[in-house]
N, C-alpha and C positions, 0 to 999 in steps of 0.2 A: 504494500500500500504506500510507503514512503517512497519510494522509485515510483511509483505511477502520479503521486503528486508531484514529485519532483520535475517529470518529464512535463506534465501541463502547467507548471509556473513557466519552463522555459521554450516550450515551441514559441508564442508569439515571438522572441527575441531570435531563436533559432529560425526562422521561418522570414525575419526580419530580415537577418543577414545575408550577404552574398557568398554564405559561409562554406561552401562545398571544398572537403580540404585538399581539390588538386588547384584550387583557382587563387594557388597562394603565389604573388612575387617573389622572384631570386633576391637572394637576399644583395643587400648591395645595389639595387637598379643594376643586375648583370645584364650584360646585350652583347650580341657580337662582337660589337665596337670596343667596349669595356674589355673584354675578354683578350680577344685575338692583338689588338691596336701593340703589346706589350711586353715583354715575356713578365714584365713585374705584374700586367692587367690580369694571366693568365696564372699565375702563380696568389696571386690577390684572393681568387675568385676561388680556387681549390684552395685554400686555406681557409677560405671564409664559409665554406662547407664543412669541415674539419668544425671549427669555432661552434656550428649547431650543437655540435654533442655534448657542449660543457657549458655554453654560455644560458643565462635566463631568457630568454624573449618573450615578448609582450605575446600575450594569446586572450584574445575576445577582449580587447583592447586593455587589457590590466598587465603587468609586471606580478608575477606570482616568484617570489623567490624559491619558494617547494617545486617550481617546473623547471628541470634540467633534464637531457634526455637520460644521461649516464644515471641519474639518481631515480628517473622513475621505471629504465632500465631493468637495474640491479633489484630496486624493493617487488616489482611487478613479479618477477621471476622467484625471488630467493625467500621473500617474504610469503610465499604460498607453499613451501617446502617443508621437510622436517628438520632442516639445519637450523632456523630462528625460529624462537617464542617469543610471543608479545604477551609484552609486561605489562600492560593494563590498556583500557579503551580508549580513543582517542577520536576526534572528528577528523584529521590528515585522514583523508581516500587509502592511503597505505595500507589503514586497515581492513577495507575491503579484500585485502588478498590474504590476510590470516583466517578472515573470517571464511572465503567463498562466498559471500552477499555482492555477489558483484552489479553492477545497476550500467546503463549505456551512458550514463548522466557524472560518471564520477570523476574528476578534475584529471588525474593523474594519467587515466587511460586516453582520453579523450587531448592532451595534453600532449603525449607521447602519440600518437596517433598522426597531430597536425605536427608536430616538430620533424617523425619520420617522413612525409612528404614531401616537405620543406629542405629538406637535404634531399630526398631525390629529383625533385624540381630542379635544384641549384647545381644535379650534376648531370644531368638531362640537358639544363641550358649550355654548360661547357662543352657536354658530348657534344649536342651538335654545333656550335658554334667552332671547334675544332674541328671536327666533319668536315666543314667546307671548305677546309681550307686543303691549297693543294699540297704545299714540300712544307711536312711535320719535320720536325728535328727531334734528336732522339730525347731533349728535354720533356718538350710539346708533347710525346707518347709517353711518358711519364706522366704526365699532370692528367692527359684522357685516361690511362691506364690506373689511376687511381679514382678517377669518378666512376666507371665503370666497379673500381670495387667497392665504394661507396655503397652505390646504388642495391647491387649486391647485399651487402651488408642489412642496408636497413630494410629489404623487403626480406630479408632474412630474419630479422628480429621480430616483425610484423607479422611473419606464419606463424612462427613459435608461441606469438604470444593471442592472437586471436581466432588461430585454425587449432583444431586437430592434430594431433602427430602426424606425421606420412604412413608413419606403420602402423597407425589405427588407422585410417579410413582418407586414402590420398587422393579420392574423389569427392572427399566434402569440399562444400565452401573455402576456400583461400583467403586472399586479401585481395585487393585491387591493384592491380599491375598496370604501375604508369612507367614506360619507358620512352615517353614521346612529351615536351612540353604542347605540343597539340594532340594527345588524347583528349577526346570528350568528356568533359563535366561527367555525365551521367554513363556510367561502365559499373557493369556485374565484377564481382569475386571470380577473381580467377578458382580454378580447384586447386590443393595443395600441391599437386604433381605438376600443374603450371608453371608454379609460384614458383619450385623446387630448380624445374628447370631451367625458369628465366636466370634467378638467381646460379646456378652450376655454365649458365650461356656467359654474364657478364663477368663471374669470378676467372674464366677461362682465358676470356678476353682481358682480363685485366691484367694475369699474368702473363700474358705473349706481349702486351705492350711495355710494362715495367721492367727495365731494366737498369733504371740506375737506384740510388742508395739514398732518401733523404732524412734518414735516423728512424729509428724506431718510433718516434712518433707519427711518421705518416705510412701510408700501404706500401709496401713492397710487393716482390714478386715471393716473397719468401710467402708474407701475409696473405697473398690468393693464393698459394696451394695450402696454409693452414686452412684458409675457409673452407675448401673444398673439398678438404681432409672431415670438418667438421660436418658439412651438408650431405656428405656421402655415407659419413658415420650415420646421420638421423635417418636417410633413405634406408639404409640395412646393406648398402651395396658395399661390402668389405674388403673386395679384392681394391678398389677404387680408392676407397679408406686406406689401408695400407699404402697406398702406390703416393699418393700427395704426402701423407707424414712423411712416409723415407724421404721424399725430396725436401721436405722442409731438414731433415734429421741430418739429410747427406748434402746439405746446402754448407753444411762448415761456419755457419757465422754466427751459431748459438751453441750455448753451452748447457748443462744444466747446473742451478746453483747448488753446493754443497751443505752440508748441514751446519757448516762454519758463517757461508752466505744467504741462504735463506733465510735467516731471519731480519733481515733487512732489504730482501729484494723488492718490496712492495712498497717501500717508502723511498726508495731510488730505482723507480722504476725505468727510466729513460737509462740509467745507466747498467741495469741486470742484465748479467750473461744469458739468460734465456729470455726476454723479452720479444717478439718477434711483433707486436702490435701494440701501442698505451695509447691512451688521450691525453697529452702534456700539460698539464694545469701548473702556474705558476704564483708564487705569492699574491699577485692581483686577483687571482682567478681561489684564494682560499675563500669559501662562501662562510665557514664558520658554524656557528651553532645556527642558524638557520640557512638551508638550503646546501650546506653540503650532505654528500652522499654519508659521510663518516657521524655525521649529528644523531641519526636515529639510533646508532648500534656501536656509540663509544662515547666516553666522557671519559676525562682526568678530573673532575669535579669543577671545574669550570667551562665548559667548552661541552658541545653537544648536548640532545636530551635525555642520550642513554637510555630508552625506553625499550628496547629490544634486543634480547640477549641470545646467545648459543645454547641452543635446548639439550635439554638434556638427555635427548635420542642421539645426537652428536659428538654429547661427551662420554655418553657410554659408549659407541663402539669404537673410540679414541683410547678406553680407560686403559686395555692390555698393555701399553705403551706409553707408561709416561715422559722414557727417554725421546720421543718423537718429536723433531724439533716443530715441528707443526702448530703444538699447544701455546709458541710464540702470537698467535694472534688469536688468543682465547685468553680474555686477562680478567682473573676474579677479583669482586669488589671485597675488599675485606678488611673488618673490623680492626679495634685494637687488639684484641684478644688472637686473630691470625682465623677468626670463624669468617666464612663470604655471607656475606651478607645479601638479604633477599628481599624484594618488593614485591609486594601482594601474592606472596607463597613462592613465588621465582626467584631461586638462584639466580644472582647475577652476575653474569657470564659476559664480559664487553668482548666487539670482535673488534678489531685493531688494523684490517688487512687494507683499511680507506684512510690512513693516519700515518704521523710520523713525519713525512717529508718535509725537510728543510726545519725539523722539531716542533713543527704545529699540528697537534690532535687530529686535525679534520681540513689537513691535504693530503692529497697524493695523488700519482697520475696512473689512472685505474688501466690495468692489463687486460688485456680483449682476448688476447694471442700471447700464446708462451707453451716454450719447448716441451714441459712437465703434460699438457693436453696432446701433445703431438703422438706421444707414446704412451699415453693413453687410451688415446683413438684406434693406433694401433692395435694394441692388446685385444681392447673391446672386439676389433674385428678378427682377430686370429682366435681369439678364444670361441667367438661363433661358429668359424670354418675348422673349429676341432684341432686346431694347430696351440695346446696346451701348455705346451712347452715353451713355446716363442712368446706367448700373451703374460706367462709369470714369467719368463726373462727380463721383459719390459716394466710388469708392476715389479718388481725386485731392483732395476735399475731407480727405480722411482723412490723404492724403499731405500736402499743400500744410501741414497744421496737426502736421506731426510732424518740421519742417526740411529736408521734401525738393522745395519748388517748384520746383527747379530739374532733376527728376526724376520731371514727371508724364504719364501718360498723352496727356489732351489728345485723347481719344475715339479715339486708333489702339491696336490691340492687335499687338506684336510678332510678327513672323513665328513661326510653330511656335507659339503661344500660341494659346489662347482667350480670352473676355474672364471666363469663369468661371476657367481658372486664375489668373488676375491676380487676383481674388476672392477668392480660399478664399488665395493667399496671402497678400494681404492682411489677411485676419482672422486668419492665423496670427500676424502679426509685429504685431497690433495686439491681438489679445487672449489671445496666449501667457502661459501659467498659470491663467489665468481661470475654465481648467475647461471649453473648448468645442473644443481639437484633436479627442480622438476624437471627437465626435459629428458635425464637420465632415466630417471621414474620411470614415465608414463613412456617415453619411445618405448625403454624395450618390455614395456602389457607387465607390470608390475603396481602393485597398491602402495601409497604413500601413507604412512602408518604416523597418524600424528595424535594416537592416543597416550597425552602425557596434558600434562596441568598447563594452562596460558591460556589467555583470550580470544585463542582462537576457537575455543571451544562455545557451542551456540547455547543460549539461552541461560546464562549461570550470570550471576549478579556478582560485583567484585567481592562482598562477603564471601561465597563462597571460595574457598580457597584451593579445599582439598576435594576433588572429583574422583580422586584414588579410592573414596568411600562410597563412591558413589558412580559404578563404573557406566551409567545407563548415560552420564554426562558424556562420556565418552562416542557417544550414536553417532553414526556420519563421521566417524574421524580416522575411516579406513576408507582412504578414497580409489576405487579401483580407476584404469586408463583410460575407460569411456564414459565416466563422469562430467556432462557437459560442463559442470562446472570448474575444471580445469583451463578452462581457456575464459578470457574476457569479454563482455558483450563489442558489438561495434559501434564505435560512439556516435552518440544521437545525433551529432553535427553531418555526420556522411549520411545514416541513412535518413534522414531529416530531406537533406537537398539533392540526394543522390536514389533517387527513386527505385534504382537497379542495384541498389546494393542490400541484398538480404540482412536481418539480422540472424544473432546465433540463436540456438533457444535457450 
């Protein structure tokens, strides 16, 4: 009932606007002119698409500083997982992904929604305004070969997060595929397998045209065979999987960090030996206790609101290990006495992995791409194709470089285990926060088991504390992979002006 009022306060306004969100300007007044006239116009413009992913922008005419893409990103994806528990109710939209109450009206999605087209807009304008032109230089195929994975990119984040898996069901609904600054207003959802493949068409092209180096903050050719390592891992095609990691593995320009260096890879991130993709945020760019990514899920008692902690499904199957240098971005809040201390029944748990840089709580320049996923992707795929042996070489490499050699594998997989579950937990406690729990879930037809105490649990009032007593609290909190409520509605603003764009159910 509160989502259907909510929807009829805002149609007139929705309905008002010219709001359809492919009919949004490149940012910058980009034009051919601007672009091509340069090589600074044309380096400007692919920069100034880069800049979408961090910076605030006004949306339905306001400055929300809680709208950046990387922060609503990370909470969209990680915040509906079993890796964070939310530490009490709140009105931030955020909460709608602990809870599953998802509504087409909620700032964040809706938010992320118009910010992701707005970077494909902006490299759609460069594509083609490069296009026309006739003698590229090997710079010029760099800057298109990085909009191209752009584009890629964000129509990749955009299935993930409002379609389907591909491996549940690669003929539902999609998202809408703009690869033309003159596609028409009004266009259906592509199906998943469209989506899949436009983005697997631009990552390909992206990497034939990159060939030069402009730091780890922007796309390389290394960073389109990561992506396409990753797109082929969600497809299930693993021969494919395999084939793009080696090349990222056998590219020679990444390392992986050691259990000496990981614990500071994340807070210098531009300069980590495994980095193969960040978004460079610099002291200008620290948002602070309001609007950085690092505010909701760390404090030093100043700084952030620390409201959202490392659940405790996380830290139990962490516990075997506590030599794991891992537990560096799990920091407990704790008393005088050396007890951690808990709000409204929650241990509190900060995670730390969005913090640090340049010694301020809540910067750092968030990792997209890094070596540690490349052999992981691997693994996942060899351990499908029954090749057991190669998939714990790889989580063993992962382990041996995170303090636990003396806890590896070593090609047997534990009784009651497969060598897939060693896998998928391995990529949970290697790349926890990062943004890839649910998608690991629910791709490979597994339930998200998120019966433990937090607010993500429906109808319990903050007295209640303890649901352990009361295990019927726990209803709904075993979410299997075709629960539609894994995926987000599509915001009222598209299918509002866009007549052909279905909603989800």
């Amino acid at each position: 009932m509160r989502s259907a009022i909510i929807i009829l306060m805002l149609l007139p306004l929705l309905l008002w606007q010219t709001g359809c969100m492919k009919d949004v300007n490149p940012s910058d007044a980009l034009s051919t002119e601007t672009i091509t006239g340069s090589a600074d116009g044309l380096k400007n413009a692919v920069n100034g698409a880069y800049s979408l992913l961090k910076d605030h922008v006004p949306f339905n005419g306001t400055t929300d500083d809680n709208n950046m893409y990387l922060r609503q990103y990370f909470q969209l994806s990680d915040f509906a997982s079993d890796d964070i528990v939310c530490g009490q109710t709140t009105e931030d939209p955020l909460f709608y992904s602990f809870s599953l109450d998802h509504s087409p009206t909620q700032t964040n999605t809706r938010y992320f929604w118009y910010i992701s087209y707005k970077i494909i807009n902006d490299a759609n304008t460069v594509i083609e305004a490069v296009n026309k032109l006739q003698n590229v230089d090997a710079t010029t195929q760099q800057m298109l070969g990085e909009c191209y994975f752009l584009r890629a990119l964000s129509h990749l984040n955009l299935v993930k997060l409002f379609a389907m898996p591909y491996t549940q069901q690669a003929s539902a609904p999609g998202v809408i595929l703009r690869t033309s600054t003159s596609d028409p207003a009004q266009k259906a959802r592509a199906t998943v397998a469209e989506v899949y493949a436009q983005v697997i068409a631009d990552a390909s092209k992206a990497a034939e045209l990159m060939n030069q180096s402009r730091g780890p903050q922007y796309a390389s050719r290394e960073a389109a065979w990561a992506l396409l390592s990753r797109v082929y891992l969600y497809e299930g095609k693993n021969d494919s999987t395999i084939y793009y990691a080696n090349k990222v593995i056998g590219s020679g320009r990444f390392t992986l960090t050691t259990a000496a260096t990981y614990p500071d890879m994340f807070a210098n991130a531009t300069a980590a030996s495994e980095t193969i993709l960040c978004v460079a945020f610099t002291p200008i760019d620290d948002y602070k206790k309001f609007g950085s990514i690092a505010s909701m899920i760390y404090s030093d008692g100043n700084s952030g609101w620390g409201e959202e902690f490392a659940s405790a499904s996380l830290r139990d199957t962490m516990s075997a290990n506590p030599e794991d240098v891992r537990w560096k971005y799990i920091v407990p809040l704790k008393d005088g006495n050396g007890a951690v201390q808990q709000k409204n029944g929650i241990d509190i748990y900060y995670i730390s992995k969005f913090s640090g840089q340049g010694g301020s709580p809540t910067l750092s320049s968030p990792i997209l791409f890094r070596l540690a996923e490349m052999y992981l992707n691997k693994a996942e795929a060899e351990a499908k194709l029954g090749n057991t042996a190669a998939a714990l070489n790889d989580v063993d490499m992962i382990r041996s470089n995170r303090g636990l050699s003396g806890a590896l594998y070593h090609q047997q997989v534990p009784a009651g285990k497969t060598a897939l579950d060693l896998v998928l937990k391995e990529r949970r406690l290697e790349l926890a926060f990062e943004g890839h729990r649910t998608y690991d879930v629910y791709r490979n037809k597994r339930v998200m088991n998120r019966t433990y105490w937090g607010y993500h649990l429906p109808g319990l009032k903050q007295s209640d504390i303890n649901p352990a007593a009361n295990p019927s609290g726990y209803n709904g909190m075993l979410i299997p992979p075709d629960n539609p409520k894994i995926v987000y509605y599509i915001p009222i603003d598209e299918v509002e002006t866009n007549k052909l764009c279905t909603q989800n159910l």
